[in-house]
C-alpha positions in Angstrom: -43.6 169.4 2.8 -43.8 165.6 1.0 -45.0 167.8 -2.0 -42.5 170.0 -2.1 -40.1 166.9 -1.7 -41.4 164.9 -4.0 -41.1 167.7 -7.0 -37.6 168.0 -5.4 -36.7 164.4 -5.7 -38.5 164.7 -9.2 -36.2 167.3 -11.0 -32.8 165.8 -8.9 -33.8 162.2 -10.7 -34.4 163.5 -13.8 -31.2 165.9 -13.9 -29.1 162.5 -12.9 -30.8 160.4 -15.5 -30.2 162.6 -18.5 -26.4 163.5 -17.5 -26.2 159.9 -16.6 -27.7 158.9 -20.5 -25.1 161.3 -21.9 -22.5 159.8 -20.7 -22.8 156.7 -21.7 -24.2 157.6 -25.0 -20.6 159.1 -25.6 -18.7 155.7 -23.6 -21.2 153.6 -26.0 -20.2 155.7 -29.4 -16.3 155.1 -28.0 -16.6 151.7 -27.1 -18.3 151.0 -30.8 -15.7 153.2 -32.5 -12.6 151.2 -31.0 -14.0 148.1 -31.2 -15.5 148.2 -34.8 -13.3 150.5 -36.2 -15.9 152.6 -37.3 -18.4 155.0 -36.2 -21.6 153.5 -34.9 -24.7 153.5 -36.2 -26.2 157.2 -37.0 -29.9 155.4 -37.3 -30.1 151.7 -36.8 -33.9 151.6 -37.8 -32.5 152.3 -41.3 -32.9 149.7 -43.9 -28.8 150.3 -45.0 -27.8 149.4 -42.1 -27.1 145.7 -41.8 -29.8 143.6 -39.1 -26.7 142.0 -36.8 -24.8 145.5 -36.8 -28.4 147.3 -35.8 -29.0 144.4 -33.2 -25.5 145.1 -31.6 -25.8 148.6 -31.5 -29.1 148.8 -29.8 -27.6 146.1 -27.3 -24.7 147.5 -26.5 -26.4 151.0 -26.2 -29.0 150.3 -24.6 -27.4 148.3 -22.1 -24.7 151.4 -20.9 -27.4 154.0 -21.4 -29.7 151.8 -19.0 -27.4 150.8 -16.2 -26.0 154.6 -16.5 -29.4 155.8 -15.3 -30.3 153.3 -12.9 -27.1 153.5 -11.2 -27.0 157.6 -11.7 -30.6 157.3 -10.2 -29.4 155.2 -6.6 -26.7 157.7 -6.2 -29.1 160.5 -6.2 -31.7 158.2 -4.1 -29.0 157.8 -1.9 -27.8 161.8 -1.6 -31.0 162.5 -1.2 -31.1 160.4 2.0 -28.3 161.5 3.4 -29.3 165.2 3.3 -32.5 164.5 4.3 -32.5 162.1 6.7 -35.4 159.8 4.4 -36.0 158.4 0.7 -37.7 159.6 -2.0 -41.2 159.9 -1.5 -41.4 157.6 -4.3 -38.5 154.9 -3.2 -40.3 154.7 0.5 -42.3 151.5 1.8 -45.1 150.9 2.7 -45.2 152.4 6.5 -42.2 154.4 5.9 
């Protein structure tokens, strides 16, 4: 059963991760867009695109897309729990 539970736990993480990342991919592009003016950076690795602008955008992005998942990633810790009556195999203690 832990087996079982644990691929179980695995795909319902990784399904709220990656909606969780789109989301605020798109509130990140929005945020940019209304606060710049313009669209945000299609590539900020390229060498046309200016250092501070690049530095923002992976800032700003990767701030939203990180506290996205992790937050995405309790709720579904903590559905999990609810419905079955323990954590994540991988969110247990020691002794749990």
């Amino acid at each position: 059963m832990a087996k079982d539970s644990s691929k179980v736990w695995t795909v319902f993480s990784l399904v709220a991760a990656v909606g969780a990342a789109a989301l605020a991919k798109k509130a990140a592009d929005a945020t940019w867009q209304v606060t710049t003016g313009k669209k945000p950076p299609e590539n900020p690795a390229d060498p046309d695109v200016e250092i501070g602008e690049a530095v923002a955008w992976a800032v700003v992005s990767g701030v939203l897309v990180g506290l996205a998942r992790m937050l995405a990633q309790r709720r579904a810790a903590s559905y999990y729990a609810r419905s079955t009556g323990h954590l994540p195999p991988e969110l247990r203690k020691d002794g749990e």
